[in-house]
N, C-alpha and C positions, 0 to 999 in steps of 0.2 A: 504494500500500500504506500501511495506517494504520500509526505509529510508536505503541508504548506497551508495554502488557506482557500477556501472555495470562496468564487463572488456569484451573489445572486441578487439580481434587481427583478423589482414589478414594479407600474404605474401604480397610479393612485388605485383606478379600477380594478385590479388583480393581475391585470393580463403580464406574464411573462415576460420580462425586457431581454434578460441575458441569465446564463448561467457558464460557469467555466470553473474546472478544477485545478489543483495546485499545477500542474503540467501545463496548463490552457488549454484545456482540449473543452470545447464548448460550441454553445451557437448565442445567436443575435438574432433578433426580433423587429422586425417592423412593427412601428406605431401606427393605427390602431387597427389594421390587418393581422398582425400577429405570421405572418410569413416570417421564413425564416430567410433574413439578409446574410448574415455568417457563420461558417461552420468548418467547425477545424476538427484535427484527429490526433488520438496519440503517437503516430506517427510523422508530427509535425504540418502533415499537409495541412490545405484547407482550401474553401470555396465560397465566393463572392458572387452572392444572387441579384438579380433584376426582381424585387418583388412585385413586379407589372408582371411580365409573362414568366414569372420560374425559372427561368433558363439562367444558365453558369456566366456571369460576368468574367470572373478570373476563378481561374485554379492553379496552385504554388505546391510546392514539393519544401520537404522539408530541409532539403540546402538554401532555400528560400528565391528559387528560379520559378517563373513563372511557366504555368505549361502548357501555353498557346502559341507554342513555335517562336515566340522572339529572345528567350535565352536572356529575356531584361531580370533582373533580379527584383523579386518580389518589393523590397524596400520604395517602389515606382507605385503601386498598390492605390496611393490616398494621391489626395492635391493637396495635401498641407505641406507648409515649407519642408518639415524633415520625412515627406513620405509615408507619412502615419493618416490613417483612415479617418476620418471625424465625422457621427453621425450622430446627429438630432434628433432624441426620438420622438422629444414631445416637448413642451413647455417647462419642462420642471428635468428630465434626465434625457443626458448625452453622453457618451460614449466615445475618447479616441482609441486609436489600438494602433500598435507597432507588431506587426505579425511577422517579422523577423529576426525579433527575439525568441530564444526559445527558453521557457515556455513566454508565450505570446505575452509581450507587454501591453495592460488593460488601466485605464482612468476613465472613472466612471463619475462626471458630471451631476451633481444636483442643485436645482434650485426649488427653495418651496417659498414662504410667505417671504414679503420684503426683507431682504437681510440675513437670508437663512439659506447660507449654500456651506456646500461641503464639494472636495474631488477624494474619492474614495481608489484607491490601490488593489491591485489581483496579489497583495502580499501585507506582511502587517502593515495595518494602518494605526498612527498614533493617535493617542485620547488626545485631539489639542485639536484647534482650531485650525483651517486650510487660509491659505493666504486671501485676504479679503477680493480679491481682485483676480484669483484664481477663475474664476467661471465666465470673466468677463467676455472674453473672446467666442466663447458657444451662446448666452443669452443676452451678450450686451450688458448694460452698467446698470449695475442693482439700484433699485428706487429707494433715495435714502428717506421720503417720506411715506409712512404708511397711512391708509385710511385713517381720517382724522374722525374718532367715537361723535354719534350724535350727542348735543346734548339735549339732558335730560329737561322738560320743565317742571318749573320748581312744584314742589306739591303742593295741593290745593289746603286750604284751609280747615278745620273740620267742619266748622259752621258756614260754611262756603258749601261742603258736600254735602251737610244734610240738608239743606235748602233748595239744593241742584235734585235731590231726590225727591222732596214735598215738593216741588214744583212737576216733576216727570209722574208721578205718581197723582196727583191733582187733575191732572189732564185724562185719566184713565177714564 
C-alpha cells in the first residue's frame, strides 16, 4: 500500500470534483456535467477528454511524451506559462495540475464567502493560512467588502403594540 495523502473534492451540490491517490492516479470532473475531463493511471499514463463529445484530447505515457505522434513532451499539456493544466470548475473550486510530475502535481483552488479561500496540496497541507492573494489568478481579486447586514428597526413600543392590536382587532 502507497503511504501519502489522498485528495478529494465535491461542489457544494455533492457532485464529484476530483479524486486522486498518494501516487496520483485519479480522475477530474466537469462542472456540472460530471464527465470525466482527466484521468490518469498507476502506471503514470493518462488522458485528457473533450467533455462535449468524449473523445481523447491528449494521451501521455508515463516518460511524460505525448502519444499523438509528435514526441512533444507532455509538460506542453496546459496554456499556463509553466505548462500546467488550469481548470475552473465552478465559482468556488479550480484545479491546476503538472502531470509531469510523478506522482502528478495537484493545487486545488477554493473560494467560498468573501475572504475565504484556501489552495489545498495532493501532499500535507499545513494548518495555516494560504497566501491571501493565492487564488487571485483563477477567480480574480477577493471582494474585501461583504454584504452589508440589514438593519434592524428599532422595536416598537409596548403600548404602541397593544394599540396597533385594539385597533386591528376593533375593525373585526
Amino acid at each position: 500500500e502507497r503511504s501519502g495523502y489522498r485528495v478529494y473534492a465535491a461542489h457544494k451540490d455533492g457532485q464529484l470534483a476530483l479524486s486522486f491517490d498518494p501516487a496520483g492516479v485519479g480522475f477530474l470532473n466537469a462542472y456540472p456535467s460530471g464527465k470525466t475531463l482527466l484521468s490518469t493511471t498507476s502506471d503514470g499514463d493518462g488522458l485528457l477528454f473533450d467533455t462535449n463529445s468524449g473523445g481523447i484530447l491528449r494521451q501521455w505515457n508515463a516518460q511524460g511524451s505525448l502519444r499523438d505522434g509528435s514526441c512533444q513532451p507532455v509538460n506542453y499539456l496546459g496554456k499556463e506559462p509553466d505548462g500546467s493544466l488550469l481548470c475552473r470548475l465552478s465559482e468556488h473550486l479550480a484545479i491546476r495540475e503538472q502531470v509531469w510530475h510523478n506522482p502528478i502535481s495537484l493545487r486545488i483552488y477554493f473560494s467560498g464567502a468573501p475572504e475565504i479561500r484556501h489552495v489545498f496540496v495532493n501532499s500535507a497541507n499545513r494548518a495555516e493560512p494560504s497566501n491571501k492573494d493565492a487564488c487571485d489568478q483563477v477567480f480574480g481579486k477577493a471582494s474585501s467588502t461583504a454584504k452589508a447586514a440589514k438593519a434592524k428597526p428599532p422595536p416598537i413600543a409596548h403600548v404602541d403594540l397593544v394599540s396597533s392590536i385594539r385597533a386591528a382587532v376593533a375593525g373585526l
